[in-house]
Biopython code that builds the backbone (N, CA, C, O; Angstrom):
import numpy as np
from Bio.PDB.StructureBuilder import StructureBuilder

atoms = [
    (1, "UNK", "N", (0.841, -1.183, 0.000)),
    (1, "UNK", "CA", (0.000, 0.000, 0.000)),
    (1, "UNK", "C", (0.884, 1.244, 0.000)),
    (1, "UNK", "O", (1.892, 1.377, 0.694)),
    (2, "UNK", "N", (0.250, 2.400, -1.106)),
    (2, "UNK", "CA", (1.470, 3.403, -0.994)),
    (2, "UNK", "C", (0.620, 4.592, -0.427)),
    (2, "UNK", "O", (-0.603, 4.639, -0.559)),
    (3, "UNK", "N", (1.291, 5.458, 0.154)),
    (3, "UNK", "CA", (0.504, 6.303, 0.594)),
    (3, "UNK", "C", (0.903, 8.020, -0.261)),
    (3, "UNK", "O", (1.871, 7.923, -1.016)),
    (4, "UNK", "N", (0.334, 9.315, -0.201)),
    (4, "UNK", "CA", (0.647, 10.162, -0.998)),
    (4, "UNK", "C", (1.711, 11.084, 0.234)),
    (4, "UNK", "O", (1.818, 10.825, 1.433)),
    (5, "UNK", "N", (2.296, 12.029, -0.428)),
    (5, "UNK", "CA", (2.851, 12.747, 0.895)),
    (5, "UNK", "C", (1.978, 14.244, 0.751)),
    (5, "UNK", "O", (1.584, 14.576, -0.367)),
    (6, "UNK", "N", (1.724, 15.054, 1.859)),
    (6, "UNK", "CA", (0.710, 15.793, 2.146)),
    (6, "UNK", "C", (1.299, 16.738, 1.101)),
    (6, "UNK", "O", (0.647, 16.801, 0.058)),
    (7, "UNK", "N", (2.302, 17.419, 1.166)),
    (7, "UNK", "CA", (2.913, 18.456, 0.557)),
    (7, "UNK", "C", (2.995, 18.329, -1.014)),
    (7, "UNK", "O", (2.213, 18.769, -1.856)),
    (8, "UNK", "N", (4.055, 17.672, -1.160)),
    (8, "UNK", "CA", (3.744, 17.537, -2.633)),
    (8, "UNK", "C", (3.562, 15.914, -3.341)),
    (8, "UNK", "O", (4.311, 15.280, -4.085)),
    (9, "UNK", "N", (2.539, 15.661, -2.884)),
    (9, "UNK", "CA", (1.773, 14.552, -3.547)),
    (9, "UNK", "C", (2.700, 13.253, -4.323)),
    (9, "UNK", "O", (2.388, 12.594, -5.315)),
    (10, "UNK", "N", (3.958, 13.173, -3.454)),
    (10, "UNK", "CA", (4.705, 11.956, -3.880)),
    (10, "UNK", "C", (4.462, 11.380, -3.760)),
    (10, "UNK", "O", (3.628, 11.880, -3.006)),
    (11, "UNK", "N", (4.102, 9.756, -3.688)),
    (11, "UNK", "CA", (4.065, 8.534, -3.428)),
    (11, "UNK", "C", (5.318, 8.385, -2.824)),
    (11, "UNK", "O", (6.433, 8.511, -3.330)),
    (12, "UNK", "N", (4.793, 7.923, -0.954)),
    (12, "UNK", "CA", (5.530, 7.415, -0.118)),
    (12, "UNK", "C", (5.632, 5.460, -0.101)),
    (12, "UNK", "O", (4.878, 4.581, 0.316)),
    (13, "UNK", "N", (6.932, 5.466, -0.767)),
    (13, "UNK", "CA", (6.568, 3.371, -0.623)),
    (13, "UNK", "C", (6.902, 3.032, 0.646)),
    (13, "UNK", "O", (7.504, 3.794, 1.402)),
    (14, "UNK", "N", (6.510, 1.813, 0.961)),
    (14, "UNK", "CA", (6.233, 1.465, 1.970)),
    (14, "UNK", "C", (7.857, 1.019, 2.904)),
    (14, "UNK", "O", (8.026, 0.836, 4.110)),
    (15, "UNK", "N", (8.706, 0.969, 1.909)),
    (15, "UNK", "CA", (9.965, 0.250, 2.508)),
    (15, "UNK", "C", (10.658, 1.845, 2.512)),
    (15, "UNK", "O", (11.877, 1.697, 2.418)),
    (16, "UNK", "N", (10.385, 2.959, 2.570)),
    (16, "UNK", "CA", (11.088, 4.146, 2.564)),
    (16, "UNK", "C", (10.447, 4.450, 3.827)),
    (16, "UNK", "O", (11.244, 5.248, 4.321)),
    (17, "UNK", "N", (9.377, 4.290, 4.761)),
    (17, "UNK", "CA", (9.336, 4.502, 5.748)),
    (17, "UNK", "C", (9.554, 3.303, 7.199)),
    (17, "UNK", "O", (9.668, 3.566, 8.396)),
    (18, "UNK", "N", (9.547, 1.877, 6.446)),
    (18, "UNK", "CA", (9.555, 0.734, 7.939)),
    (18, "UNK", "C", (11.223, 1.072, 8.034)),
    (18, "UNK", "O", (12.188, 1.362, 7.326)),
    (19, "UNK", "N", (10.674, 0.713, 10.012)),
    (19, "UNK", "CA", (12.045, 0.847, 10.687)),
    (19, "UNK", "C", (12.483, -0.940, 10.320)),
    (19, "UNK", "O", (11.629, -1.824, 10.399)),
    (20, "UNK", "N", (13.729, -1.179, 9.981)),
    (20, "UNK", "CA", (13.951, -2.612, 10.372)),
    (20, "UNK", "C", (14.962, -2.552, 11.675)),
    (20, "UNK", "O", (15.854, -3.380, 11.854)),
    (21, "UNK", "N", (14.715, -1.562, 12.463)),
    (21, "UNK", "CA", (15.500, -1.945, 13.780)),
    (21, "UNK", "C", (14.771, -1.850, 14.716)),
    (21, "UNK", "O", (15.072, -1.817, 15.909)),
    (22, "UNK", "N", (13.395, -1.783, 14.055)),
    (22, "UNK", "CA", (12.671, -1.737, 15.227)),
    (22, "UNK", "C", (12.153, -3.696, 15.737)),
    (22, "UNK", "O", (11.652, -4.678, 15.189)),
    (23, "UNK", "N", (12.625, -3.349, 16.912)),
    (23, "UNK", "CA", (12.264, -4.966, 17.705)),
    (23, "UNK", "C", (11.143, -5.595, 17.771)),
    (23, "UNK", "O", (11.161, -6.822, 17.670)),
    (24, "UNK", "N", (10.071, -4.990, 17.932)),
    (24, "UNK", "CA", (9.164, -4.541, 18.792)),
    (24, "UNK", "C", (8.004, -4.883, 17.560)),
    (24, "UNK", "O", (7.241, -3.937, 17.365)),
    (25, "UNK", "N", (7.811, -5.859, 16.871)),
    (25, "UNK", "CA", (6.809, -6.241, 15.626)),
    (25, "UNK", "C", (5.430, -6.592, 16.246)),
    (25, "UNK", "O", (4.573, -7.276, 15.688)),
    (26, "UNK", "N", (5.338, -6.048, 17.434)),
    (26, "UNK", "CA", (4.122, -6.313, 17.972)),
    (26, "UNK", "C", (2.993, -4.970, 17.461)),
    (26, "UNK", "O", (1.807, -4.901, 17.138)),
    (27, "UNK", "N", (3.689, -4.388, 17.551)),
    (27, "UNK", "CA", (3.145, -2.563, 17.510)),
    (27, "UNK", "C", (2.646, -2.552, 16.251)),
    (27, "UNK", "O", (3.117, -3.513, 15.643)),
    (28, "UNK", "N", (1.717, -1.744, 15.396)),
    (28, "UNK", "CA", (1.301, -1.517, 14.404)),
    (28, "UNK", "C", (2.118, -0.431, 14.136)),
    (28, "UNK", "O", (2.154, 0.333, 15.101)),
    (29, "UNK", "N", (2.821, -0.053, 13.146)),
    (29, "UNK", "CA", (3.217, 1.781, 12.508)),
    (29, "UNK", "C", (2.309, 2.164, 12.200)),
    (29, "UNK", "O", (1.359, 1.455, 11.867)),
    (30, "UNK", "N", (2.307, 3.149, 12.208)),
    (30, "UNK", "CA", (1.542, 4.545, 11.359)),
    (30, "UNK", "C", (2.183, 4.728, 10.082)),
    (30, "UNK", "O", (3.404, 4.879, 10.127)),
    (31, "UNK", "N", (1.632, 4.746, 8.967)),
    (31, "UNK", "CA", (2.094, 5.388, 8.139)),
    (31, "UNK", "C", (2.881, 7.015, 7.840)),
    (31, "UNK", "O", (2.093, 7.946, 8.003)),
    (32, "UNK", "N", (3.741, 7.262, 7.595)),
    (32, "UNK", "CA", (3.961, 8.897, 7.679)),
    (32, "UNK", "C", (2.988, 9.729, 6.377)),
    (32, "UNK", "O", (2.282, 9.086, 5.600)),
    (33, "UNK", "N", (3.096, 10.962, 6.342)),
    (33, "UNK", "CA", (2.189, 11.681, 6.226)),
    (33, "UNK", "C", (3.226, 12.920, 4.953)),
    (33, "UNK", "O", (2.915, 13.677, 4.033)),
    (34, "UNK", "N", (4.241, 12.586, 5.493)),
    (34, "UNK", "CA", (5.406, 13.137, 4.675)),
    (34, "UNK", "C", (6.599, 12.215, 4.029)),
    (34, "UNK", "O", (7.231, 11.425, 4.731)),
    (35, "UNK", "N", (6.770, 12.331, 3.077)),
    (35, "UNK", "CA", (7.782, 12.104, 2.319)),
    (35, "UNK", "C", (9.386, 12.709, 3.034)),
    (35, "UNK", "O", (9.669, 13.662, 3.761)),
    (36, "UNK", "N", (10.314, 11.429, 2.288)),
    (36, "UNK", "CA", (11.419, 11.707, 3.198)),
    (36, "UNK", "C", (12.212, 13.410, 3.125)),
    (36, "UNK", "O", (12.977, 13.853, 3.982)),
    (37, "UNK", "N", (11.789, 14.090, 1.934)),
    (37, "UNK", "CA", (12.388, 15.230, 0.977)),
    (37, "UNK", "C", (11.497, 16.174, 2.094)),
    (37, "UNK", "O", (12.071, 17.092, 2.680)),
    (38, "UNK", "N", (10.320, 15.934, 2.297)),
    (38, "UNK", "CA", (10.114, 16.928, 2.528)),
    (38, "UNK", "C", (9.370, 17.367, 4.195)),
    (38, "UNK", "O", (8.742, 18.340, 4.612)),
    (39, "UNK", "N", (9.842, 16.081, 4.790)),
    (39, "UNK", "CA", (9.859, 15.404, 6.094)),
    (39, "UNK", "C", (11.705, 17.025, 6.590)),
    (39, "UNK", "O", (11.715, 17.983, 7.363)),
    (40, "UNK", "N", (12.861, 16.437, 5.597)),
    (40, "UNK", "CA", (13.958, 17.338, 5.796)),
    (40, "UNK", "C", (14.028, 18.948, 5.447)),
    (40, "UNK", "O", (14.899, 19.773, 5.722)),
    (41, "UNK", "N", (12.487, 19.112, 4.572)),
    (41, "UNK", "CA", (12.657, 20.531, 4.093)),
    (41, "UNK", "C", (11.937, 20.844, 5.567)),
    (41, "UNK", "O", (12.268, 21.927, 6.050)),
    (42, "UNK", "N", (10.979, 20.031, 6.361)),
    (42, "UNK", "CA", (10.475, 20.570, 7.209)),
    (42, "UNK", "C", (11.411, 20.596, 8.613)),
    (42, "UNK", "O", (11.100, 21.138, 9.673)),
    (43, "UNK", "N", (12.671, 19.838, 8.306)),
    (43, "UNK", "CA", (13.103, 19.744, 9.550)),
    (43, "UNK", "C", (14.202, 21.504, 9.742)),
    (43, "UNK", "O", (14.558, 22.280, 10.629)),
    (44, "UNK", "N", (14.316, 21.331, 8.331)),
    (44, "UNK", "CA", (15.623, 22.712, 8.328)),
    (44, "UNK", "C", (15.375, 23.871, 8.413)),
    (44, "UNK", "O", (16.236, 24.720, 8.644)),
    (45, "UNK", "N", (13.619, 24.222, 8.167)),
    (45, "UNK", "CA", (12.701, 25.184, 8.384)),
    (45, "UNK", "C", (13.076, 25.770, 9.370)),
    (45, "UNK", "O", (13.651, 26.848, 9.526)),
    (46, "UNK", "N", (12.472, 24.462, 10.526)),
    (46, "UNK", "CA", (12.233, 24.463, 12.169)),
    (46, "UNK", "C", (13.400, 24.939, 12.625)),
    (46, "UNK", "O", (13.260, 25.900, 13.382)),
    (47, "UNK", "N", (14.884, 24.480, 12.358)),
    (47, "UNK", "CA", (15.551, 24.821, 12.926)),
    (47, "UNK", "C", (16.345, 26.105, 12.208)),
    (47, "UNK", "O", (17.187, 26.504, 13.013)),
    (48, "UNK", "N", (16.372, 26.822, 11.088)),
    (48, "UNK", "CA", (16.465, 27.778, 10.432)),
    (48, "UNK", "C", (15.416, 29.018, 11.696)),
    (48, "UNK", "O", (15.874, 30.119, 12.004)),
    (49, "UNK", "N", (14.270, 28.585, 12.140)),
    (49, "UNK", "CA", (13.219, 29.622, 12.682)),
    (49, "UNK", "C", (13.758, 29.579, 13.957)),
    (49, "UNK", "O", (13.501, 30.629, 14.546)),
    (50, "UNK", "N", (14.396, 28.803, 14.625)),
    (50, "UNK", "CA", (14.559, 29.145, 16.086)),
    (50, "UNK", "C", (15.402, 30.007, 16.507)),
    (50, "UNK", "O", (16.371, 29.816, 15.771)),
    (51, "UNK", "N", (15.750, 31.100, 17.441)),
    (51, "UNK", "CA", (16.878, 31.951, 17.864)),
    (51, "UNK", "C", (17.638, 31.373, 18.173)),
    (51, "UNK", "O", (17.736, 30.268, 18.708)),
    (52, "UNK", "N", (18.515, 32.370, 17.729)),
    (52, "UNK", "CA", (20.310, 31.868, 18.350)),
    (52, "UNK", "C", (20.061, 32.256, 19.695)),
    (52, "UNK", "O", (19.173, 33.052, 20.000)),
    (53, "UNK", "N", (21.109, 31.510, 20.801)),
    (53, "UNK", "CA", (21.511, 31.742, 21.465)),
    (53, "UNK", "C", (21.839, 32.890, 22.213)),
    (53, "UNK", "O", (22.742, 33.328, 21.500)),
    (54, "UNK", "N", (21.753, 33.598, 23.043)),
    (54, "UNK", "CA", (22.439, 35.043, 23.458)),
    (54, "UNK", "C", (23.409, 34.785, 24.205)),
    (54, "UNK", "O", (23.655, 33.745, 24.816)),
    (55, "UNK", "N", (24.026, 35.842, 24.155)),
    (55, "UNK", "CA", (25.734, 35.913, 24.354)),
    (55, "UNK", "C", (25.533, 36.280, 25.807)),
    (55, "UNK", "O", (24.588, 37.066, 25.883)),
    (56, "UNK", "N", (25.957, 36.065, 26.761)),
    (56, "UNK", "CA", (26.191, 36.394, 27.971)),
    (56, "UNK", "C", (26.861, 37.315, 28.180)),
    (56, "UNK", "O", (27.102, 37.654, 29.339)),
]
sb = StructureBuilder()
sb.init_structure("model")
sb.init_model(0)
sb.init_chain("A")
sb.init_seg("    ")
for serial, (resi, resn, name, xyz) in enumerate(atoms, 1):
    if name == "N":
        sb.init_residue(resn, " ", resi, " ")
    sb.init_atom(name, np.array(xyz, "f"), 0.0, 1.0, " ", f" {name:<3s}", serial, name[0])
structure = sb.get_structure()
């Protein structure tokens, strides 16, 4: 089953999101909702928007 990604309508396959280190095959996943491209455009956003640090 493939799913779309919210943003720009890629087809997420299914082996681009399972963990295989995950132990734990009891648990159901969630599918993600984002694509891996744009899963990272959202990560560099977030941290692009946060303040620096202040200088003491």
């Amino acid at each position: 089953m493939a799913n779309r990604c919210l943003m720009c309508g890629r087809i997420i396959e299914e082996q681009e999101w399972k963990n295989k280190d995950e132990e734990d095959e009891d648990i159901p996943q969630k599918a993600p909702s984002f694509c891996q491209r744009c899963m990272a455009k959202i990560r560099k956003e977030s941290d692009d928007a946060q303040k620096p640090a202040k200088p003491m």
